[in-house]
C-alpha positions as CSV (number, residue, x, y, z in Angstrom):
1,X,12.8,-3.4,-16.7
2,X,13.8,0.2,-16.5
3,X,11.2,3.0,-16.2
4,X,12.4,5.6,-18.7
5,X,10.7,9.2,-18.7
6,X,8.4,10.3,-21.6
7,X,6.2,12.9,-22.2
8,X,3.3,10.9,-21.3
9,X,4.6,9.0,-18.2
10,X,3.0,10.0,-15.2
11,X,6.1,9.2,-13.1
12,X,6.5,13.1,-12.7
13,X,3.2,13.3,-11.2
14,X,3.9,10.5,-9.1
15,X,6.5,11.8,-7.3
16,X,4.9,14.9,-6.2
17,X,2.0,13.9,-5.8
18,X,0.5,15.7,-2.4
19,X,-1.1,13.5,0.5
20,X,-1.3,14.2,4.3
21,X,-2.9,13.0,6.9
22,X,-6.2,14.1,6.1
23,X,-5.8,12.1,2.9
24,X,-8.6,9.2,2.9
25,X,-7.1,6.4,3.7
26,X,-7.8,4.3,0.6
27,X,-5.9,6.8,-1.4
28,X,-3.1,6.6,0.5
29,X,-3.1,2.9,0.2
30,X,-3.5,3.0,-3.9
31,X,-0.2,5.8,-3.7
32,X,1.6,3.4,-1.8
33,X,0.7,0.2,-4.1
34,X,1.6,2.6,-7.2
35,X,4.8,3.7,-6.0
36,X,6.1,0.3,-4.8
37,X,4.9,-0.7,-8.3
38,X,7.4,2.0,-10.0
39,X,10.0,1.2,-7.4
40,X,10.2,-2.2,-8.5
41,X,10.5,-1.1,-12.2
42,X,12.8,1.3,-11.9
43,X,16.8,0.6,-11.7
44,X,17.6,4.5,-11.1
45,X,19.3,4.5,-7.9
46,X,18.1,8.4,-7.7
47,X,14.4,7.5,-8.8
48,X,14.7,4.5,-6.1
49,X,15.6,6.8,-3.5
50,X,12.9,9.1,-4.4
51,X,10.1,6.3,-4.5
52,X,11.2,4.6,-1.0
53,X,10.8,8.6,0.4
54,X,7.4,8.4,-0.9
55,X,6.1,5.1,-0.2
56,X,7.4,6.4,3.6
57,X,6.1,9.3,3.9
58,X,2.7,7.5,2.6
59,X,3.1,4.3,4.9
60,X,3.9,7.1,7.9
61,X,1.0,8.9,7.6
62,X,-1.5,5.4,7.5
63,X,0.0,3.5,10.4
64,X,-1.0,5.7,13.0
65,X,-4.6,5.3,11.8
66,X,-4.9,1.7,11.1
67,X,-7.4,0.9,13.9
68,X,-9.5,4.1,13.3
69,X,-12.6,4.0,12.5
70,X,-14.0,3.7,9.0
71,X,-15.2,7.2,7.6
72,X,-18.8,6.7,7.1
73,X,-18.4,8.5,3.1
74,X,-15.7,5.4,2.5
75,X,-18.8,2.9,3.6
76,X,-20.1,2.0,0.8
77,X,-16.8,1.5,-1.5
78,X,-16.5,-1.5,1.5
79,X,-19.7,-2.9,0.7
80,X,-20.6,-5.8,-1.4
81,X,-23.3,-8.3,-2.3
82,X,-21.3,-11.2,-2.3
83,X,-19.0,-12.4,0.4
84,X,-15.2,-12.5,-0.9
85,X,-13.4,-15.5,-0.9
86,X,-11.7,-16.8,2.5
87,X,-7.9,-16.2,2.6
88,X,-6.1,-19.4,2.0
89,X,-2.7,-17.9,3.5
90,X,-1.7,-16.3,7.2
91,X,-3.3,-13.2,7.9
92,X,-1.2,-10.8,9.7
93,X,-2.7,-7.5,11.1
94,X,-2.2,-4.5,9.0
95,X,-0.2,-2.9,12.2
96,X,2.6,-5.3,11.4
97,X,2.1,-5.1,8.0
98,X,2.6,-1.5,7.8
99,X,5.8,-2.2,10.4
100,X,7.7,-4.6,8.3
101,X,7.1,-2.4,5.1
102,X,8.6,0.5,7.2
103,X,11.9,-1.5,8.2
104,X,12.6,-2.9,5.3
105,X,12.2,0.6,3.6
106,X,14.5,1.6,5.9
107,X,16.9,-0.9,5.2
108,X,16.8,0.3,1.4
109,X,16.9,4.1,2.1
110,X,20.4,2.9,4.0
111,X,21.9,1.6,0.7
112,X,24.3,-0.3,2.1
113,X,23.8,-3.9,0.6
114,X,24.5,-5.9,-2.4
115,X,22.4,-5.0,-5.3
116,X,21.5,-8.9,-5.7
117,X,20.0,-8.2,-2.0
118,X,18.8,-5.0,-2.3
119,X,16.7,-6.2,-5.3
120,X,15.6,-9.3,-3.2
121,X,14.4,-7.5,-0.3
122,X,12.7,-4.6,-2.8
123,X,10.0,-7.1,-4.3
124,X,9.5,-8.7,-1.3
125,X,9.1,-4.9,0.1
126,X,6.7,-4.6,-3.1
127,X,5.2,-8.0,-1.7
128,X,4.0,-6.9,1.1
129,X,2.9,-3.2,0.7
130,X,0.5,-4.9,-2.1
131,X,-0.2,-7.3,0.6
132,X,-0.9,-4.4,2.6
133,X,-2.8,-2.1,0.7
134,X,-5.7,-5.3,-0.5
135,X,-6.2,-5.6,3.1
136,X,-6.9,-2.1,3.7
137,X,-9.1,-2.1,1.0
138,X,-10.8,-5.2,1.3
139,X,-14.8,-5.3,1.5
140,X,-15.6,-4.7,5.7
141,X,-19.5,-5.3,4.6
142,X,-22.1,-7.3,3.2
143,X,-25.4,-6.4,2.0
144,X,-27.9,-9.3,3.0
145,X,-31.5,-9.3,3.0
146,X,-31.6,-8.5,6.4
147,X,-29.9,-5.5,5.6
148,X,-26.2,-4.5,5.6
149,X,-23.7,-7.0,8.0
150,X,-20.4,-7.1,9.1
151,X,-18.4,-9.6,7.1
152,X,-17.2,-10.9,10.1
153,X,-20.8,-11.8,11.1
154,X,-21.7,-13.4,7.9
């Protein structure tokens, strides 16, 4: 499915929309899902380009800050009432998560592969930055009655 540009399509926006590093770090993970969301869409080899420079310079700026701690105002966004469900898959750290994403990224920006291949390794690059960005955004908390917890204490 091609991603075609009208009036109301907020691809525009999309592509310049500004981050840096003092960007919270859920934000930069929603960017990242949206433009590996267009990316997949899109057949543009120009609008590809574009998006993989994006979803770059956004992956770039989060994986130095991975195991930083979590801003106390992003808290209580990562606060529930209900434990989530347990992960029935492998669990990789967000570290390497953030490392394949890069690679692969790079691999695409290279352009030098068989469009049957570069589309296979573009969803599974889609793949895992969604993978990526619903760990980074996953609940951290619980609230019990004994107050709030660490869901790894729970």
């Amino acid at each position: 499915m091609a991603t075609i540009l009208t009036p109301d399509c907020d691809l525009l926006d999309l592509l310049s929309v500004p981050f840096s590093a003092a960007t919270d770090f859920t934000v930069l993970a929603d960017y990242c899902a949206r433009f590996a969301e267009t990316l997949i869409e899109t057949g543009d080899p120009a609008l590809r380009l574009a998006l993989c420079g994006r979803l770059h310079a956004s992956l770039a700026l989060l994986q130095p800050t991975l195991n930083d701690p979590i801003p106390p105002h992003l808290m209580e966004s990562l606060t529930v009432d209900t434990p989530p469900a347990a992960p029935q898959h492998v669990d990789p750290e967000p570290d390497l998560l953030c490392e394949y994403s890069l690679a692969l990224l790079q691999l695409l920006m290279e352009r030098a592969m068989e469009p049957k291949t570069e589309q296979t390794l573009t969803g599974l690059l889609c793949e895992l930055v969604w993978y990526f960005v619903e760990g980074l955004k996953a609940p951290r908390w619980l609230r019990t009655t004994d107050g709030v917890k660490s869901i790894g204490e729970v």
